[in-house]
C-alpha positions as CSV (number, residue, x, y, z in Angstrom):
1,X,150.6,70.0,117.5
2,X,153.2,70.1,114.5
3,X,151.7,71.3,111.3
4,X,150.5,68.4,108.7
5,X,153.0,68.2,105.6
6,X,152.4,66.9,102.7
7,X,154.9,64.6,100.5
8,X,156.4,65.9,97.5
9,X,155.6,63.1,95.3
10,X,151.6,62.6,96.9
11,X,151.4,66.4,96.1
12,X,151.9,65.9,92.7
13,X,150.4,62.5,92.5
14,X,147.4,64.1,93.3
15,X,147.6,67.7,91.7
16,X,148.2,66.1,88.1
17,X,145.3,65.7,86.4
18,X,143.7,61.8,85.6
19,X,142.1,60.4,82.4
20,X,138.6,61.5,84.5
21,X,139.8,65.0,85.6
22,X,141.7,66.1,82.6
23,X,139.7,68.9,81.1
24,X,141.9,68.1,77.9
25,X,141.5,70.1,74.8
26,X,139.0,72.3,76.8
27,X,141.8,73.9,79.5
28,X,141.5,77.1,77.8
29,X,138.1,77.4,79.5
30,X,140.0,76.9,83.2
31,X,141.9,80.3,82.5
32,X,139.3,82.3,84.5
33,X,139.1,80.3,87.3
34,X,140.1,81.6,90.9
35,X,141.9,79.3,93.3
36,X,139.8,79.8,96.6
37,X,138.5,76.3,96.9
38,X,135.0,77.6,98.1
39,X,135.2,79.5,94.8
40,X,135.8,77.0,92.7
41,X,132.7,74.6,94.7
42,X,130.2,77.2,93.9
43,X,131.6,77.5,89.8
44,X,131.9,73.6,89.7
45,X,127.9,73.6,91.9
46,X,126.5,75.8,89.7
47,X,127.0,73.8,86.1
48,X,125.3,71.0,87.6
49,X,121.9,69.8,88.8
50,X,121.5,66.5,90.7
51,X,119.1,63.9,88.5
52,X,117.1,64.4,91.5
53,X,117.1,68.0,91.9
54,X,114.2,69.2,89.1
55,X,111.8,69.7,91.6
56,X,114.2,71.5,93.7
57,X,115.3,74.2,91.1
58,X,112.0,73.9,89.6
59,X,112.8,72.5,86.3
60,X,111.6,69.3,84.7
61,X,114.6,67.5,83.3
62,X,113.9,65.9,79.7
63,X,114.1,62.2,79.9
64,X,117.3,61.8,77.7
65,X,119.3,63.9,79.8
66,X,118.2,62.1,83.2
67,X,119.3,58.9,81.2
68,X,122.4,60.0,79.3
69,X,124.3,63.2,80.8
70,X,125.8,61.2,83.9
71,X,126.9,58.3,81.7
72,X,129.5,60.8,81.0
73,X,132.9,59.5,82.9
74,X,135.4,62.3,81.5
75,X,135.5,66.1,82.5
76,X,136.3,67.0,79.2
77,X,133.0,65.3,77.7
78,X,131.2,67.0,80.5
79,X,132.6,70.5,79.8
80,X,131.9,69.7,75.7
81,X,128.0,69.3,76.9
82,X,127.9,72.3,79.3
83,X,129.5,74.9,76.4
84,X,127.1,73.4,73.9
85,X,124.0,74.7,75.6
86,X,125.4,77.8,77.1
87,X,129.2,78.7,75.7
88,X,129.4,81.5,78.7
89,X,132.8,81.0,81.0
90,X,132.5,78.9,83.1
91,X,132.2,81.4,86.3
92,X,128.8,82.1,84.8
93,X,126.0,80.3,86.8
94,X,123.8,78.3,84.0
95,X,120.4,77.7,84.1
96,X,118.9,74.5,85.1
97,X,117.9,73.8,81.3
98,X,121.3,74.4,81.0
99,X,123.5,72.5,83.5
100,X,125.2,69.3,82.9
101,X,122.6,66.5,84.5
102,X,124.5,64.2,86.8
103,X,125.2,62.9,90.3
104,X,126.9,63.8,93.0
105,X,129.8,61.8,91.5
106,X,130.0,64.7,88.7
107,X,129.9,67.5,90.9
108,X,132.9,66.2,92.8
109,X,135.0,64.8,89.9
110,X,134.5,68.7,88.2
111,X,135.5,70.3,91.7
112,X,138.4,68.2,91.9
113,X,139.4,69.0,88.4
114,X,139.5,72.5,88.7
115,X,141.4,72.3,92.1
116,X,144.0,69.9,90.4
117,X,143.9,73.2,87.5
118,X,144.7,75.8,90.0
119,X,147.6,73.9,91.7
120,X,145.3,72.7,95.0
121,X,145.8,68.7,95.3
122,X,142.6,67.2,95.4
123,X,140.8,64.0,95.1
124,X,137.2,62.2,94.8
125,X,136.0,60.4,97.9
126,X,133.1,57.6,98.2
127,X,131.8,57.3,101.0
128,X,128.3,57.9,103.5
129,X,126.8,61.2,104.4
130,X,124.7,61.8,107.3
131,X,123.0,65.2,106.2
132,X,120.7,64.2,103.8
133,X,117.9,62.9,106.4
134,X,117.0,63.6,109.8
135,X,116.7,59.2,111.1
136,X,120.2,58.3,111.1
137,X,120.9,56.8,107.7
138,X,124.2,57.0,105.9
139,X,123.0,57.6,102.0
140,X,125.6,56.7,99.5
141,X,127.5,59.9,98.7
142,X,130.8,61.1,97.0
143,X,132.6,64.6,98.1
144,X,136.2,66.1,97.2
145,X,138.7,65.8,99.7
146,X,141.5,68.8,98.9
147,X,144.9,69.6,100.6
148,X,144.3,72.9,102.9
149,X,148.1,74.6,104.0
150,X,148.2,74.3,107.5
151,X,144.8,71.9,108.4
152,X,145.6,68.7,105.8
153,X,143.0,67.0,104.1
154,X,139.5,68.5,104.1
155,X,136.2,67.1,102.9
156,X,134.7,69.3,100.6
157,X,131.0,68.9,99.6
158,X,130.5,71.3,96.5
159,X,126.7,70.0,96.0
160,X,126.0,71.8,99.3
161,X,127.6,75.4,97.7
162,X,124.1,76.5,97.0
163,X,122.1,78.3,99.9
164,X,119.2,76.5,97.9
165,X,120.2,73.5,98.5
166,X,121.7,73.9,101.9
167,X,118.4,75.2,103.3
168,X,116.7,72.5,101.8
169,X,118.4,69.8,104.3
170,X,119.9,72.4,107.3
171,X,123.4,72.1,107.0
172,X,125.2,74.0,109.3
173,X,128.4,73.0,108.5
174,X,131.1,74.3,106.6
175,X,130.8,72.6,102.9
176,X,134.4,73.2,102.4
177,X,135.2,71.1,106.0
178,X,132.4,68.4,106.3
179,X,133.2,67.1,110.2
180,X,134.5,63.0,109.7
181,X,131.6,62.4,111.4
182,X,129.5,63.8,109.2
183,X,130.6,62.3,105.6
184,X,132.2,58.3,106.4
185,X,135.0,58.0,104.0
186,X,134.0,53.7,102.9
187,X,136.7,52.7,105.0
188,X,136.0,53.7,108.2
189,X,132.7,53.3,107.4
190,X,133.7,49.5,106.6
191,X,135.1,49.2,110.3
192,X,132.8,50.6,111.7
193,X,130.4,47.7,110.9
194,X,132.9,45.6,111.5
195,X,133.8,46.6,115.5
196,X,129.7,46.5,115.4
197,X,129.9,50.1,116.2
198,X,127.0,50.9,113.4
199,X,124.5,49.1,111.6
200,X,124.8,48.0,108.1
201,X,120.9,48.4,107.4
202,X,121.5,52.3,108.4
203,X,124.4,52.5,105.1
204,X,123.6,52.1,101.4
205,X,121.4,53.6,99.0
206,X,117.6,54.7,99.4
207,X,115.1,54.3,95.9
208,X,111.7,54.9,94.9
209,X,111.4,51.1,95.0
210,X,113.2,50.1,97.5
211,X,116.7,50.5,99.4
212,X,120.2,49.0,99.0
213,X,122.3,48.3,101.8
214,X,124.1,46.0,103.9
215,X,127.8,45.4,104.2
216,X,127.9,44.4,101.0
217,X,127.3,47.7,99.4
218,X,130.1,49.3,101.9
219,X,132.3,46.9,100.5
220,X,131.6,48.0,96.9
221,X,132.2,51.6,98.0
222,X,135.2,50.8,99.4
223,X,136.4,49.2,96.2
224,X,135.0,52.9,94.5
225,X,137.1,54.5,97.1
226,X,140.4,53.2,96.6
227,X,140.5,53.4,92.8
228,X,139.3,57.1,93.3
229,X,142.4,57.1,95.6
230,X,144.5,55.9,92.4
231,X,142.9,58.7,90.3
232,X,140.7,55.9,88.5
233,X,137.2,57.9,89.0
234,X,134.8,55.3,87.3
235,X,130.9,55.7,87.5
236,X,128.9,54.5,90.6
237,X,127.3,52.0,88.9
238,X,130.7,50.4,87.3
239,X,131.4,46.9,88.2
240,X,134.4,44.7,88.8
241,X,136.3,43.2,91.2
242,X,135.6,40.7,93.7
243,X,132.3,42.0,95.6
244,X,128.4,40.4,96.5
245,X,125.3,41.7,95.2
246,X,123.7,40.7,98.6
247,X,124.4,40.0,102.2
248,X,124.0,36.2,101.6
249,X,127.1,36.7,99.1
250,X,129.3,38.2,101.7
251,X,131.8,35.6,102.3
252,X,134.7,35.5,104.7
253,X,137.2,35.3,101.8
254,X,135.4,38.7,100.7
255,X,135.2,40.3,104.1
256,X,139.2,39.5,104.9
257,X,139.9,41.1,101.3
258,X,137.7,44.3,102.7
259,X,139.1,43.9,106.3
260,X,142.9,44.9,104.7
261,X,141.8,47.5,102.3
262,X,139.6,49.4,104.7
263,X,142.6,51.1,106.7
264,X,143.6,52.6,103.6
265,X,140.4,53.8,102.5
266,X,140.1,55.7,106.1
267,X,140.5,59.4,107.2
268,X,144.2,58.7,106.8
269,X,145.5,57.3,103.8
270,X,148.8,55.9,103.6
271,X,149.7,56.8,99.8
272,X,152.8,54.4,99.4
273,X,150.2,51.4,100.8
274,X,146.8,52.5,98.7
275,X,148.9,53.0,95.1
276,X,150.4,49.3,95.9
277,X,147.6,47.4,96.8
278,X,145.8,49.0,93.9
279,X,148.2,47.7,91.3
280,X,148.6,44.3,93.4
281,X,145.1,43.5,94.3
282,X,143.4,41.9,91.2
283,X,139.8,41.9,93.2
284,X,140.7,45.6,93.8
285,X,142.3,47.0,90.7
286,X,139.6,48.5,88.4
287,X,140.5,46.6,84.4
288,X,140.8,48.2,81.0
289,X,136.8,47.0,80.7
290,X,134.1,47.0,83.3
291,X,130.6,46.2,83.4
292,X,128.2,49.0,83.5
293,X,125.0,48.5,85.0
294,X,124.0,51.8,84.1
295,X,120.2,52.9,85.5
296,X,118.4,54.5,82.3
297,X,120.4,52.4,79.6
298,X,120.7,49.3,81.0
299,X,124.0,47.2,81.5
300,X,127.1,47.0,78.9
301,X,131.0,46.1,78.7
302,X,132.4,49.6,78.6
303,X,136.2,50.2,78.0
304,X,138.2,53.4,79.9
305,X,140.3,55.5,78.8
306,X,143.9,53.9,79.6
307,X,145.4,55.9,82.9
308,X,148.4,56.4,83.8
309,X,148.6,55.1,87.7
């Protein structure tokens, strides 16, 4: 089987940093970092703790922080917060009191950031993981995905780099090489409902009150998935686009729109194809100004930094 190569100009596409990933006027505090991927999960794991992890790490998050920290889209904010309440290097392991609060979103975008730093291409993926229960669902997720010499692209889940948190839901995987059937990238997740090969109740997002899912929500995350592809790393809870709210709103103008982006939102991605239909696709490119529907602060018209694409 011939080695997989990587193109010049994806290499770089995807090993230059991104309005989202740019550690900015904070680089200076990359300059300790090793390369090793695995490394760099555990530094990235370790400045973070999940809104949902305070019972985990024993540690009851303040209510502003649950609310606030993850409505931070840019590493460089994120690094400002995590020096402000503990100005160690960052290869020092912080606290819970003193970690960033965020989402899994965080902990990939800061992974991927510091692999971009160290010369490792490297980008965020949305997507489903099956590890986080035992019945079968596919809970709403985002992991790295980071060019390995020799294998290609790997999945990379540094909120797994903790033993703690490993233990806590028996993986027995790799975190650095999550198995494609493990972790859905939206795409094939997408045709897999599709080909009726899955079930879109098992997909979407479980809460205290109630769950989210459908095809509807895969469609969404495969809207996430290619602007992440085009370095555009927005919040979870960002809106635009063309996309439903519910299953009744799924229409067959919305599903043939999905149908042609899902192949390059797959395990493969064609980068010449994805950059295209990002920048042609007006129900698929993300705008200078979304809509936020953010969870503790309620919805608002928010305006990005401007990226170059």
């Amino acid at each position: 089987m011939p080695e997989p190569r990587l193109d010049p100009a994806e290499a770089a596409y995807y090993t230059a940093q991104s309005p989202f990933s740019d550690p900015g006027d904070l680089a200076r505090l990359y300059d300790a970092l090793p390369a090793d991927p695995a490394r760099l999960a555990r530094v990235a794991r370790d400045l973070v703790i999940h809104r949902m992890e305070g019972p985990l790490y024993g540690y009851d998050i303040p209510a502003d922080r649950l609310a606030h920290d993850a409505e931070t889209r840019y590493t460089d904010d994120t690094l400002r917060l995590i020096v402000s309440r503990d100005p160690a290097p960052l290869t020092e392991p912080r606290a819970p009191a003193d970690r960033f609060v965020g989402i899994c979103r965080d902990i990939a975008l800061l992974h991927c950031s510091m692999l971009r730093h160290t010369g490792t291409p490297a980008r965020v993926r949305s997507g489903f993981a099956r590890y986080f229960s035992t019945d079968g669902f596919h809970d709403d997720h985002m992991v790295t995905e980071y060019w390995a010499p020799g294998r290609g692209w790997l999945l990379a889940d540094a909120e797994l780099a903790d033993p703690l948190v490993t233990d806590r839901f028996g993986i027995a995987f790799d975190p650095l090489d999550i198995p494609r059937d493990r972790f859905l990238v939206a795409g094939r997740a997408w045709q897999a409902l599709r080909t009726g090969e899955a079930d879109p109740a098992r997909f979407g997002l479980r809460l205290p009150d109630g769950a989210l899912t459908g095809s509807w929500f895969v469609a969404g995350n495969v809207r996430l998935d290619i602007a992440a592809l085009n370095r555009t790393k927005t919040l979870l809870w960002d809106i635009w686009g063309e996309g439903a709210d519910s299953e009744a709103e799924m229409t067959d103008t919305l599903r043939t729109l999905y149908d042609r982006a899902a192949p390059l939102s797959s395990d493969t991605v064609p980068f010449d194809a994805v950059r295209t239909l990002f920048r042609t696709e007006d129900g698929l490119r993300t705008p200078a100004t979304v809509l936020s529907l953010a969870p503790f602060d309620g919805p608002s018209r928010v305006t990005l930094r401007t990226a170059q694409r």
